[in-house]
N, C-alpha and C positions, 0 to 999 in steps of 0.2 A: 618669554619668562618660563624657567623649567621648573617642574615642583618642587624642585629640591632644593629653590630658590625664594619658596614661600613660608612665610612663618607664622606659625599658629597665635594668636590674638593670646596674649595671658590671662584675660577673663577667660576666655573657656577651659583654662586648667581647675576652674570652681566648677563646673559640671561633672556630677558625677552618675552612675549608671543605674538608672531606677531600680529601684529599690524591689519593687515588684516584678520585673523581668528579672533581677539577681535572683528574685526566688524560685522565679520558674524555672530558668537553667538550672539551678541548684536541684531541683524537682528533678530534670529530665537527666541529669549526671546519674543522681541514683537511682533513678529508674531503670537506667540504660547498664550500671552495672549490677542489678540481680534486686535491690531494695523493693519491698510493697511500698508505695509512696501513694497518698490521698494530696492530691494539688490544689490547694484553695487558694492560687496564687494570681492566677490570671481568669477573665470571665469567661469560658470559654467549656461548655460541655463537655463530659468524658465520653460521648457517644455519636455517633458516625451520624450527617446532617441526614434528614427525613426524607425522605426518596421526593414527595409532594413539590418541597422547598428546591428540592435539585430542579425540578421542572420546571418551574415555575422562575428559580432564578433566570435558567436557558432562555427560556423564553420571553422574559424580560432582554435579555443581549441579543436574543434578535429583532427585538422590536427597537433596539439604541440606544435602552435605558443604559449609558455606561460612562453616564457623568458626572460630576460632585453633586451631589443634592445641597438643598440647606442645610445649615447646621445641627439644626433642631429637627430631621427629618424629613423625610420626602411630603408634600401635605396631602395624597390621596393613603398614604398609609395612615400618618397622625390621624387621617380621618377616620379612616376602616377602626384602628386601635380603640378611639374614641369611642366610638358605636357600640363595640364590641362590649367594651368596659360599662356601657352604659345601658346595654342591654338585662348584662347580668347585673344589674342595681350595686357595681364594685364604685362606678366612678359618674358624676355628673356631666352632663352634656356645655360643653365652653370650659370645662377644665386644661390647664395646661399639659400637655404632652409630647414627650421625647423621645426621640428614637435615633438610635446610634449605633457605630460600630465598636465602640472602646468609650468606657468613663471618661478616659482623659480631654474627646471632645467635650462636653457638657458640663462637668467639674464644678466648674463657675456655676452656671446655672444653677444648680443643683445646689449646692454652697451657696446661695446671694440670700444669708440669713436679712440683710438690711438694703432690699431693694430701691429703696427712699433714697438712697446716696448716689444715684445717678442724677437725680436731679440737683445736686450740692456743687454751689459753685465756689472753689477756694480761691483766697486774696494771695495778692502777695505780701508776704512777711518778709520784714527787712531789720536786721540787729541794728541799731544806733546808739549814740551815748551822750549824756549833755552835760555840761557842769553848773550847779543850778549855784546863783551867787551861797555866797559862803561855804562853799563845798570845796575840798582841798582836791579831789579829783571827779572825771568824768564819771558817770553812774548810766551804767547802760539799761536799755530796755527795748521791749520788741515792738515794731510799728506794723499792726495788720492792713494793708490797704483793702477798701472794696473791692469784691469781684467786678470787674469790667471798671476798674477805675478810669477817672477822665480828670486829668488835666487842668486845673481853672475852676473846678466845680469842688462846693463845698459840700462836706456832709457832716451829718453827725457823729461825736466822738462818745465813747466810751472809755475811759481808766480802770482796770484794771487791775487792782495793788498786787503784790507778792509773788515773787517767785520766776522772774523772767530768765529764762536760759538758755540761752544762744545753741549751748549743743545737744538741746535735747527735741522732740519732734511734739509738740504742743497746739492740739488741734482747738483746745478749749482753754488752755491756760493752766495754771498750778493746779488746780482741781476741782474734782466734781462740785463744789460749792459753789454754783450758779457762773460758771466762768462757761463762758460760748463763743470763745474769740471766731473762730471761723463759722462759727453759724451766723454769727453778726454781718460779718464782711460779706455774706452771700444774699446779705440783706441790704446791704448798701449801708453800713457804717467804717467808719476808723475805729480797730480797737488797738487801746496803747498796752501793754500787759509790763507795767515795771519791776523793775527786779525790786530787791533788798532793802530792807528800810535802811538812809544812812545815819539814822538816829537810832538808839533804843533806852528806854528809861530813863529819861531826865526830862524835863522841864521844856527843852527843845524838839524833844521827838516828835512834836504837831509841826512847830512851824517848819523844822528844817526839812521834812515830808511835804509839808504845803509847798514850799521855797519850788522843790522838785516837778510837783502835779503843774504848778505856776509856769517855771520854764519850757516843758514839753508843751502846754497848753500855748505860752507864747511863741515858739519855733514853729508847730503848727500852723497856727492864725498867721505865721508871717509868710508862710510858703503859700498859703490861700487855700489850704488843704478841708479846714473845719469850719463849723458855723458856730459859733462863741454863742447861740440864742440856745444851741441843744447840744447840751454837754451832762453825760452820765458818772457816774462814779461809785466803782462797786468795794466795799471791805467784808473782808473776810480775817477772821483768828486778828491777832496782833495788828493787823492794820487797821482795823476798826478806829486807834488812837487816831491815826493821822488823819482818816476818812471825817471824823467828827470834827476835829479842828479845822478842815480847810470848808468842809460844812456853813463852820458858823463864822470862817474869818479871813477867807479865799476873795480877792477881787474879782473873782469869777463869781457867776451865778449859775448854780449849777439846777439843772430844768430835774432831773431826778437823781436818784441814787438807791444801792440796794447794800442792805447791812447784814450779811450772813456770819450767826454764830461768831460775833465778832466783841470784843473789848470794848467795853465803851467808857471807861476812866471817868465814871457818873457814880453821884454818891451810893445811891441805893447799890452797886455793885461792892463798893468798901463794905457796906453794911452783913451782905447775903453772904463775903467771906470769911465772916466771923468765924473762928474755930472751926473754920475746912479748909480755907487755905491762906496762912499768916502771908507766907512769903509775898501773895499774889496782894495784899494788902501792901506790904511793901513799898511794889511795884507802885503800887497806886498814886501812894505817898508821894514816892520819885518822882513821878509825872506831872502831879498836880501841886509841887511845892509844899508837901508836908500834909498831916491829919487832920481831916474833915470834923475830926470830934474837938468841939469848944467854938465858941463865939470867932476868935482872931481867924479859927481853921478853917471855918463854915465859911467866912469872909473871904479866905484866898481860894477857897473852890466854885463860890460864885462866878469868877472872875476866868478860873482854869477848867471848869468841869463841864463839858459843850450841854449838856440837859438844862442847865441853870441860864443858857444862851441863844435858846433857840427862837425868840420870839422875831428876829426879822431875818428867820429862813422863810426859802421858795424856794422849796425844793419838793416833791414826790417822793417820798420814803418809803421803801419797801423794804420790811423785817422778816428777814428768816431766823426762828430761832430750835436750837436743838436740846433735848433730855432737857427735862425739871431745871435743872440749875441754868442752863442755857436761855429758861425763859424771863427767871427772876430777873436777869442782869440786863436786856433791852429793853425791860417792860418800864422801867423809866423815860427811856426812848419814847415808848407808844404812849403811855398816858400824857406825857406832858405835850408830846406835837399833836394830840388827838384833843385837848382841852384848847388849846392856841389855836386850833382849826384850822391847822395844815395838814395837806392831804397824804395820811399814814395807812399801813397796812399791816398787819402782825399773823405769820405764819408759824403756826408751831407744829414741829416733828418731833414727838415726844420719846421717840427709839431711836432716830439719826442718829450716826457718828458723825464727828465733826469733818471728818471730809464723807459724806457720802458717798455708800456702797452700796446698797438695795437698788435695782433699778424703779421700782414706783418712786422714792424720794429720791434719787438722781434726777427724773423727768419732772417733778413736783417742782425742785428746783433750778434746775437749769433753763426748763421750756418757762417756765414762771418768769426767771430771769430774761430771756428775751422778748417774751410778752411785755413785759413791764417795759424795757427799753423801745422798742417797737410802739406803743402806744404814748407814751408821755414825751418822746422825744422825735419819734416821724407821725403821730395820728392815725397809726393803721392798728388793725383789727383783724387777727385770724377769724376768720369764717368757719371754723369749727362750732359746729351748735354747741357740743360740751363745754365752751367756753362763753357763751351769753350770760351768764350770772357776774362771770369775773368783770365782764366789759361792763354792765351794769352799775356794779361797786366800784368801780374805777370812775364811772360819769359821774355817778352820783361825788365822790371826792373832788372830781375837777369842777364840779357848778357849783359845791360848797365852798370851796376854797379860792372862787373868783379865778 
């Protein structure tokens, strides 16, 4: 084969000529015709190498030294470095240390703001789509498999609500609101993340969302994939309606569930938007077949409003709630499943956005979030000491609630 017979791969027409040597030549061009040029382009001295270091190289190449070292440096130098550093009280003895001949080896290193993710094992995620009865078309959603998934073995699932999307690259799911899809799967769960409610504001928006959790949850069970005893179920914003409904009216039995900053279509929320927000009252109306206010209203919200229907859940509730008004609207939630003595939790972030952006309340909720699943539906327990109070308050709720 002659070369003029080989042809260049068209990914490497996306390569292009670092950035940093462009600078340099650019440097030595005008150097070289008459320009004072200051080079801050490449790491490299303006001054002729130390007579010492000349000798000292040589003498290294007669002794063989003229091999690749490790990446991270030759280890009698990192050690000499080390000492050195630690002599003059600059650096600690067992500190990391690098030694190289160009950034471009070490880069990584040097950059691994989040070393932790080496130990992160990801699932495989797979789009699918199901037509759950009464549905006029299929309704797709994402299937996280465990890392190291097997075959024949069940595990436990988590659901997921809002916002499944095929072409985007969703490591936790629609958002920082307690969504951990791949932390989960590295844990040994299925997480299901479905898209779109195919309901909104009417009367149907529980069941036809339940109809859906139902089917995926039956296709599951039939592949042999989950364990139908530990089944999770997380709402967030708008999906809260459907998360409450299949709550209290799902042929499943769901072993936990977590309600962030979510809708809960419960009277006390009709009440709190009084004169802030009519439309959201509206809303309410829509969903629960008319106004809570009067005898006949009060009587159709009994019936529609999941607060008024909690007394034969088993379920694990875990409440994230956000800013003042965020807390008014679950706190019907928590007083009424904490008088019934089922086992409830109420977290308020009184400056959260409704999707979280601080990292202290991103970790607050998301690690929270997989603590909670991790304990009420596999039995385990980070070993973290910072976390003995939480494990604590979590027994105590499980031997109170039988």
């Amino acid at each position: 084969m002659s070369p003029s017979s080989l042809r260049v791969a068209n990914r490497l027409k996306s390569i292009k000529v670092s950035p940093i040597l462009a600078l340099s030549q650019r440097a030595r061009e005008l150097r070289a015709a008459g320009r004072d040029i200051i080079d801050l382009t490449v790491g490299e001295p303006d001054f002729d190498t130390p007579e010492e270091i000349k000798v000292a190289a040589k003498a290294a190449i007669d002794r063989g030294e003229t091999k690749y070292t490790a990446l991270n440096g030759a280890p009698a130098l990192l050690e000499a470095i080390t000492e050195r550093l630690a002599d003059r009280g600059m650096w600690g003895r067992g500190r990391a240390v690098i030694a190289c001949s160009g950034a471009k080896q070490v880069v990584r290193e040097i950059l691994d703001f989040n070393p932790q993710l080496k130990d992160l094992a990801l699932g495989e995620v797979r789009n699918l789509s199901i037509t759950p009865k009464g549905a006029k078309a299929p309704i797709g959603y994402g299937l996280y498999l465990p890392a190291g998934y097997k075959a024949g073995e069940r595990y436990p699932v988590v659901i997921q609500t809002h916002g499944w999307d095929p072409k985007s690259f969703q490591m936790a799911g629609e958002s920082s609101a307690g969504y951990a899809a791949q932390i989960l799967a590295g844990k040994g769960f299925v997480v299901v993340q479905c898209g779109e409610s195919p309901t909104f504001t009417n009367p149907a928006e529980g069941p036809d969302n339940m109809a859906l959790f139902e089917a995926i949850l039956d296709e599951l069970d039939r592949q042999g994939l989950i364990d139908t005893s530990r089944i999770g179920i997380q709402a967030w914003s708008r999906t809260g309606v459907a998360v409450r409904w299949t709550l209290v009216h799902s042929k499943y039995r769901f072993a936990a569930a977590l309600l962030v900053d979510s809708m809960t279509v419960n009277y006390m929320e009709y009440l709190t938007a009084e004169g802030i927000r009519a439309s959201y009252q509206d809303t309410l109306e829509a969903i629960n077949g008319g106004s809570p206010i009067g005898r006949a209203g009060l009587q159709t919200w009994a019936k529609t409003a999941p607060a008024f229907n909690f007394d034969d859940l088993h379920t694990a509730v875990k409440i994230f709630a956000f800013q003042p008004l965020g807390l008014s609207e679950p706190w019907e939630d928590y007083v009424v499943l904490k008088h019934l003595g089922k086992p409830v939790e109420l977290t308020f972030l009184p400056d959260s956005n409704h999707w979280p952006l601080r990292p202290a309340e991103r970790m607050t909720v998301q690690d929270g979030a997989v603590d909670w699943w991790a304990y009420w539906l596999k039995g385990e327990k980070d070993p973290d000491p910072a976390k003995a109070d939480e494990y604590r308050r979590w027994d105590a709720l499980r031997a109170k609630s039988g």
